[in-house]
C-alpha positions in Angstrom: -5.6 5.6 -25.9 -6.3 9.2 -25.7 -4.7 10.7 -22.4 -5.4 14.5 -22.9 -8.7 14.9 -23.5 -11.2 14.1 -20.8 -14.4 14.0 -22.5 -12.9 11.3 -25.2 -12.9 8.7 -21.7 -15.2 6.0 -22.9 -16.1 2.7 -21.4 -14.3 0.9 -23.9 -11.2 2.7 -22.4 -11.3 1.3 -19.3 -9.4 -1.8 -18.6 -7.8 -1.9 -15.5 -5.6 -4.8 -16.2 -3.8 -2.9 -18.5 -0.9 -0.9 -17.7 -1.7 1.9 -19.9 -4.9 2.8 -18.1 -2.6 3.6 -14.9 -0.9 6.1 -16.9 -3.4 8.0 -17.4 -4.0 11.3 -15.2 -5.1 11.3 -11.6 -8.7 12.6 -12.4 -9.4 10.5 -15.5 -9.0 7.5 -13.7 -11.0 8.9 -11.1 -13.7 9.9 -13.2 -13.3 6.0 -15.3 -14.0 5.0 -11.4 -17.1 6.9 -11.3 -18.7 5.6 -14.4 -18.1 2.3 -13.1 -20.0 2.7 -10.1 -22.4 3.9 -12.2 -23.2 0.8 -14.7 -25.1 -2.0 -13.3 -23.5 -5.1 -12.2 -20.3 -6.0 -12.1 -17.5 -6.2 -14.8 -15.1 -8.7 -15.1 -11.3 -7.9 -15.8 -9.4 -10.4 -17.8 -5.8 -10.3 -17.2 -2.6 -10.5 -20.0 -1.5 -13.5 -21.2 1.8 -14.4 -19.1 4.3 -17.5 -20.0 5.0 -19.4 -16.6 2.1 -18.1 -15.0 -1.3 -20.6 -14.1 -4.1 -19.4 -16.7 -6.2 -16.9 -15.6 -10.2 -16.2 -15.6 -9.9 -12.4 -14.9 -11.8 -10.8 -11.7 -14.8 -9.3 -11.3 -14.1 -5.6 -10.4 -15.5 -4.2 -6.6 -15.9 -1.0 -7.2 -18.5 0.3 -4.6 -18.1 1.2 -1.0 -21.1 -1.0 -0.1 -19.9 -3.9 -2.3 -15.9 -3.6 -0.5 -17.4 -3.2 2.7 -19.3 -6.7 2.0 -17.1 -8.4 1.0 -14.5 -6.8 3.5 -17.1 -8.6 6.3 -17.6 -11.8 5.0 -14.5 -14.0 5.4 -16.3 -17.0 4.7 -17.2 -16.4 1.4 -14.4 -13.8 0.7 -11.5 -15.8 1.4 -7.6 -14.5 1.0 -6.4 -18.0 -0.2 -4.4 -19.0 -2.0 -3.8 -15.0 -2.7 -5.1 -11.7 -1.6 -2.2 -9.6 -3.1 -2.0 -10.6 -6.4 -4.7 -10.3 -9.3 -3.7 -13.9 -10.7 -2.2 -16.7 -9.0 1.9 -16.8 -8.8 3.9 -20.0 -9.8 3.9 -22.6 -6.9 7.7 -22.0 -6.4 7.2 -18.1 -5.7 4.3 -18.6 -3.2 7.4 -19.6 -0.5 8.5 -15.8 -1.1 5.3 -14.0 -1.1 3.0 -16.2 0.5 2.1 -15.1 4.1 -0.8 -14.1 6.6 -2.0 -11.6 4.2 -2.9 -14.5 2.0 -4.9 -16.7 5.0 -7.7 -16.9 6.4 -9.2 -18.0 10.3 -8.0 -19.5 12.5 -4.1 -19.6 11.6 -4.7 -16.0 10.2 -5.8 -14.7 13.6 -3.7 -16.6 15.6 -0.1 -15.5 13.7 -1.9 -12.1 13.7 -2.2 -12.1 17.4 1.8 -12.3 17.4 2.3 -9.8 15.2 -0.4 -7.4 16.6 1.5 -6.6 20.3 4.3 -5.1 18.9 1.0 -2.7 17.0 -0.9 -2.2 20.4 -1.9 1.4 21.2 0.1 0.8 24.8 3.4 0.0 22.4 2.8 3.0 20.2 2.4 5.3 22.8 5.9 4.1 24.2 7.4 4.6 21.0 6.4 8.5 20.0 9.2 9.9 21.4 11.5 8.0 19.4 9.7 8.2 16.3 9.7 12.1 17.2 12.8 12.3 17.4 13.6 10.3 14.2 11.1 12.9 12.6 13.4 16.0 14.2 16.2 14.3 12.4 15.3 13.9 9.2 13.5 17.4 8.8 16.9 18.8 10.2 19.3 16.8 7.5 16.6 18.0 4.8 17.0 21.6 5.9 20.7 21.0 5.6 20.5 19.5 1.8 18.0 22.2 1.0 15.2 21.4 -1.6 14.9 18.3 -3.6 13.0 14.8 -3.5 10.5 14.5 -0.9 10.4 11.2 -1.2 13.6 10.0 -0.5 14.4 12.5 2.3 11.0 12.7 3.9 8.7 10.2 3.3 10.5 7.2 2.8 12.9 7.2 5.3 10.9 7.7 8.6 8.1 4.7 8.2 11.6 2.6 6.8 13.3 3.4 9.7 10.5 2.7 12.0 9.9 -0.8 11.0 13.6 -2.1 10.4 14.2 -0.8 14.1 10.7 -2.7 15.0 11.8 -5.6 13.2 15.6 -5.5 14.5 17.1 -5.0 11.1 20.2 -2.7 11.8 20.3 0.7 9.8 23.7 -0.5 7.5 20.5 -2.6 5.8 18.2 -0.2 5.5 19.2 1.5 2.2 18.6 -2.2 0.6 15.8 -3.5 2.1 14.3 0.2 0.2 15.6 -1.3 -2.9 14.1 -4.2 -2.7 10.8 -3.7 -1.4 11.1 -0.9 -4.6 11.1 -3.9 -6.6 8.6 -6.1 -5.3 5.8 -3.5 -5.2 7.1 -1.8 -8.1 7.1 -4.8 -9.9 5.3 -3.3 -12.8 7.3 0.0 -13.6 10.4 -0.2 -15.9 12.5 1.6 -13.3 12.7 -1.1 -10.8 12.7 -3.9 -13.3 14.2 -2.5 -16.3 13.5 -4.3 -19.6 12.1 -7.3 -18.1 9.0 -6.2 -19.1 7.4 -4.1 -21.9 3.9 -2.9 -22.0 4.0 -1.1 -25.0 1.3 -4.0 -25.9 -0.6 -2.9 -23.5 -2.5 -6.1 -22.4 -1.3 -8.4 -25.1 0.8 -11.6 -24.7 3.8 -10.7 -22.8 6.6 -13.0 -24.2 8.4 -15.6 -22.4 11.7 -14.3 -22.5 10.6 -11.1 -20.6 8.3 -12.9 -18.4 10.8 -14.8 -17.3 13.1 -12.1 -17.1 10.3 -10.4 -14.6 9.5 -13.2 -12.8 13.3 -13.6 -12.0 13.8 -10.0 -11.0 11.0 -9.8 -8.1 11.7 -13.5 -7.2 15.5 -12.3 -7.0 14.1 -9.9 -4.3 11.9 -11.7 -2.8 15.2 -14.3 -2.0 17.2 -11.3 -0.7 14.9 -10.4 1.6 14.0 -14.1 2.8 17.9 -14.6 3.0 18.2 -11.3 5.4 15.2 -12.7 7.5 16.5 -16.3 7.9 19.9 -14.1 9.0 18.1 -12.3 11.7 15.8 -15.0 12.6 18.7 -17.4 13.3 20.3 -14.3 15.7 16.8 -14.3 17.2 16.6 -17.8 18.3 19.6 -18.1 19.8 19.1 -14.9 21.3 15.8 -13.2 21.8 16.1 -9.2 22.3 12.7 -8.7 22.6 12.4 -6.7 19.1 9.3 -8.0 16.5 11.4 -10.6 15.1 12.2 -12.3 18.4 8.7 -12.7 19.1 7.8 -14.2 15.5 10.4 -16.8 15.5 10.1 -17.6 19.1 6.2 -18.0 19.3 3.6 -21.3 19.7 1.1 -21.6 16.5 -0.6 -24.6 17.2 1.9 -26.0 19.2 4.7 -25.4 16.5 6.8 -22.5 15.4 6.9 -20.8 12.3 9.0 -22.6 9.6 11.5 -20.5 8.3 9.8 -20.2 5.6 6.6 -18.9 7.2 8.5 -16.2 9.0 10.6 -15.1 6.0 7.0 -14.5 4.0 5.8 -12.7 7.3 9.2 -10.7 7.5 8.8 -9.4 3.9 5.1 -8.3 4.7 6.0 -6.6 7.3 9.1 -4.9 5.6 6.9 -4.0 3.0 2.9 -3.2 4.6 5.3 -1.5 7.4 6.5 1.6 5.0 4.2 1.7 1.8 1.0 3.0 3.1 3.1 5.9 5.3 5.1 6.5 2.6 2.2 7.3 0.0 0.3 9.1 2.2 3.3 11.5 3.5 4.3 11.8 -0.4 0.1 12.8 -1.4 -0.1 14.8 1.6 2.5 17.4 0.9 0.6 17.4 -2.5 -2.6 17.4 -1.6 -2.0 20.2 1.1 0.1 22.3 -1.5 -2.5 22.0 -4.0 -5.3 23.0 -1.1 -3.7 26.3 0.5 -7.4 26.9 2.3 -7.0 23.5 3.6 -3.6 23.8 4.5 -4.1 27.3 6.0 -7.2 25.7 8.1 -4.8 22.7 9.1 -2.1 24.8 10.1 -4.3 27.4 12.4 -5.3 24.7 14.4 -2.7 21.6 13.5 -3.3 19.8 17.0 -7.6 20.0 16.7 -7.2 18.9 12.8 -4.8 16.6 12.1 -6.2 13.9 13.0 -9.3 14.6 10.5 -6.6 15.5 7.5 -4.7 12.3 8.0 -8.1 10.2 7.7 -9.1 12.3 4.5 -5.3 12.1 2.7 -5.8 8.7 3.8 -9.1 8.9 1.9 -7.9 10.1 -1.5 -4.7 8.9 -1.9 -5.9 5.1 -1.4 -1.7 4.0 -1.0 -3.2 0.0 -1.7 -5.3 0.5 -4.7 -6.6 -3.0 -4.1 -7.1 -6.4 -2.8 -7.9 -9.9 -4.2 -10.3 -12.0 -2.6 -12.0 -15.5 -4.1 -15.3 -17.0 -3.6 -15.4 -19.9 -1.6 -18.9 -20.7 -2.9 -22.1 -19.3 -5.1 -23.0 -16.4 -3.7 -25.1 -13.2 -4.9 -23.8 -9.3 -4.3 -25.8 -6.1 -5.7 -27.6 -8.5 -7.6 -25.1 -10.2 -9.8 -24.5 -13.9 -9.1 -20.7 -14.9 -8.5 -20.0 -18.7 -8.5 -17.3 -20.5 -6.2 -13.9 -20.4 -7.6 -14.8 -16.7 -9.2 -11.9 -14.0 -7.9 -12.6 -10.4 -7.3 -11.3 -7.7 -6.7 -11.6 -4.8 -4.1 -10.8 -1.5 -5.5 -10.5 0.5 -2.1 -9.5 4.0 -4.5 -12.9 3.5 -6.0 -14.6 3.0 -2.8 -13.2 6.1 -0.9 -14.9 8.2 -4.0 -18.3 6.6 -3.9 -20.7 9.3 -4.3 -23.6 7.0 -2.1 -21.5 7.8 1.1 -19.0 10.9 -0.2 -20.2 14.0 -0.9 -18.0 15.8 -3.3 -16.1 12.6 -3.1 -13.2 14.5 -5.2 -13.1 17.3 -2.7 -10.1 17.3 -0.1 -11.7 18.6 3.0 -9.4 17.8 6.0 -12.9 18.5 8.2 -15.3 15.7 6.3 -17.2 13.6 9.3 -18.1 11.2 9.3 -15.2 10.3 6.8 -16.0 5.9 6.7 -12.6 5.5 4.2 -11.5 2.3 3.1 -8.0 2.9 3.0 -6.7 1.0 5.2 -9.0 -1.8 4.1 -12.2 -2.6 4.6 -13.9 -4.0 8.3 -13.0 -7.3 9.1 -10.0 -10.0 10.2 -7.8 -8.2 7.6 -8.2 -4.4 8.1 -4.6 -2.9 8.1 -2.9 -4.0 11.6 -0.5 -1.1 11.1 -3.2 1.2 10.6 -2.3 3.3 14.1 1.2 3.1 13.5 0.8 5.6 10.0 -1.6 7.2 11.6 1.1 8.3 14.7 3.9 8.3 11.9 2.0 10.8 9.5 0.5 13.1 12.2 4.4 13.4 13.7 6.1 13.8 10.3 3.7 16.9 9.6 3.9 18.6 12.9 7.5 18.3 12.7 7.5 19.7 9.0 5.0 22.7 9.2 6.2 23.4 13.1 9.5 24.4 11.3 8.9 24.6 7.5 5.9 26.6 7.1 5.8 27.1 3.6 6.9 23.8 2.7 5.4 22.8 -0.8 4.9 20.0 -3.6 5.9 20.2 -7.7 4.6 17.6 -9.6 5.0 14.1 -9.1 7.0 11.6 -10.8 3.8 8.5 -10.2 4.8 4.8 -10.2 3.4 2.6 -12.9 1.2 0.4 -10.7 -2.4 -1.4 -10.5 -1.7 -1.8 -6.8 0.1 0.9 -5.2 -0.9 4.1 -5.4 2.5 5.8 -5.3 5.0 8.7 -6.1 8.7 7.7 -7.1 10.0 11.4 -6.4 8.0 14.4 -5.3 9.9 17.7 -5.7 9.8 20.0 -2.8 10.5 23.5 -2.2 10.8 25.5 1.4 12.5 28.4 2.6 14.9 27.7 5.2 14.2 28.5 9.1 16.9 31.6 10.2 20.3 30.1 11.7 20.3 29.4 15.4 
């Protein structure tokens, strides 16, 4: 595939179950995006050939805003099980690691999502800014003291990390693993985090047994670790509850049961996960975004308190941290005029949605003043828009304060992109600022 010339893009270069496609540049996949808006219908993605793995039918690719937002709204048709994660269905015995409330629908969906969602209540937030400012002050003052380097590591991962082990209860000697970890389960796709278990160089041909089940052993490796942590804590919890998230999850009444360990372990690793990811991304593509945009970050900056909350919803809008979700048809039903059967799987591409020239204009324009600004990025309307949606939302519009209140000039080099379908991230971000006088 042709990667430096943007007029060669074709049609028959798009295939977005193929790994080489996502290495492509930002605004060629943007622009692949565009031309499938464009062509009636919908198109079905078939994915590669993997030993282990149930045999899959492909997905028919959502790639409008109207089309997400429809599906988004319609639960009953739409449904999350047995997956809403992952583009084809995972070996039974990995569904005890991944499996969770992501992946259900009504009513044990909303009723373990009631749990989870006090800890996420705008009262509970509110309570927590101070501490998540002063985690912010920290973290800005040991990057001054390193001086420049990876953004990443010593911005935007740490803070939403730190956030959600302290929600959850983990204690900070685990943090630096449960980042490795979660690097590996949602990086599950790039050679750094899984190292030769896998090998695209195929692109979407058969990936052989030995490396598939060198893959599958890696994240399900991971996936263990983290299960074994939260059984740890959970244990703790029971015996004695300290009021943190995970004393609530293992303590609480579904149905007149508690969660299995199981069940909480999936939940746990959600949480760990959905908890930092979407901050994370959009922290990383802000700095970019906004270094790339002086006008925009001079407009931000004379007014940071009136416009902040307009440039996190629009670097929410373009970076699109969770490129997708899975959803599968729970019976014959007709969208945009193309006729999708029960059992058929789609997918909702929320990066092609926040583009969609119907409802954007200049979709590829970052404008931190764009109202209405109806994104998708935190998932479409419905039972399973992002429940930590306010939580990056307080997280981002702290981190940046913080940063521009005391490193004006603060700015982005080029990115170092992770090889992924489903998360829209940067590995390392390079950052450069001049630091504040002494005292």
């Amino acid at each position: 595939m042709t990667t430096d010339n943007r007029a060669a893009l074709t049609m028959a270069d798009i295939d977005l179950s193929d790994l080489r496609f996502w290495e492509r540049p930002a605004h060629e996949r943007a622009r692949a995006f565009a031309m499938l808006r464009a062509e009636p219908g919908l198109r079905l993605f078939a994915l590669p050939k993997v030993p282990f793995m149930r045999r899959d039918p492909g997905a028919w690719a959502l790639v409008r805003h109207a089309d997400v937002q429809e599906a988004s709204r319609n639960p009953e048709v739409f449904s999350s099980e047995p997956s809403a994660t992952s583009p084809t269905d995972l070996p039974r015995w990995m569904d005890g690691y991944f499996n969770s409330m992501i992946d259900m629908d009504d009513p044990r969906h909303a009723k373990i999502r009631r749990i989870v969602s006090r800890a996420f209540t705008p009262k509970t937030l509110a309570k927590a800014e101070d501490d998540v400012a002063r985690r912010a002050r920290r973290i800005v003052d040991e990057l001054i003291e390193a001086g420049p380097g990876d953004f990443v590591s010593r911005v935007a991962m740490r803070l939403p990390v730190e956030v959600i082990c302290d929600m959850l209860g983990i204690p900070p000697r685990e943090h630096e693993r449960v980042v490795r970890l979660t690097n590996i389960v949602v990086g599950y796709t790039d050679p750094e985090y899984v190292g030769n278990a896998v090998d695209y160089s195929s692109g979407a041909a058969r990936i052989g047994r030995l490396r598939a089940a060198r893959l599958l052993g890696t994240v399900s490796l991971a996936g263990w670790q983290l299960h074994r942590l939260a059984a740890e804590l959970g244990r703790q919890r029971r015996a004695t509850p300290t009021g943190d998230l995970t004393s609530a999850l293992v303590n609480a009444n579904v149905d007149g049961e508690r969660l299995s360990p199981r069940e909480f372990a999936a939940f746990f690793l959600l949480l760990v996960v959905a908890g930092n990811e979407t901050t994370r991304t959009a922290l990383a593509h802000g700095l970019k975004l906004l270094t790339d945009h002086p006008e925009q970050r001079e407009l931000l900056l004379s007014d940071f308190e009136g416009r902040i909350g307009g440039a996190v919803e629009e670097i929410v809008r373009l970076s699109a941290p969770v490129l997708f979700m899975r959803r599968n048809l729970t019976r014959d039903h007709e969208l945009n005029g193309h006729h999708l059967k029960a059992g058929d799987r789609v997918t909702l591409w929320y990066y092609s949605a926040n583009r969609d020239e119907s409802v954007f204009t200049d979709p590829d324009a970052f404008d931190i003043t764009r109202s209405p600004n109806p994104h998708v990025g935190f998932g479409g309307p419905g039972p399973h828009f992002c429940l930590g949606a306010n939580l990056a939302r307080r997280e981002i519009t702290v981190m940046f304060r913080e940063l521009f209140g005391r490193l004006p000039d603060i700015t982005a080099g080029e990115p170092d992109r992770l090889l992924s379908s489903f998360i829209n991230g940067y590995k390392r971000l390079p950052c450069t600022f001049t630091p504040p006088p002494a005292g």
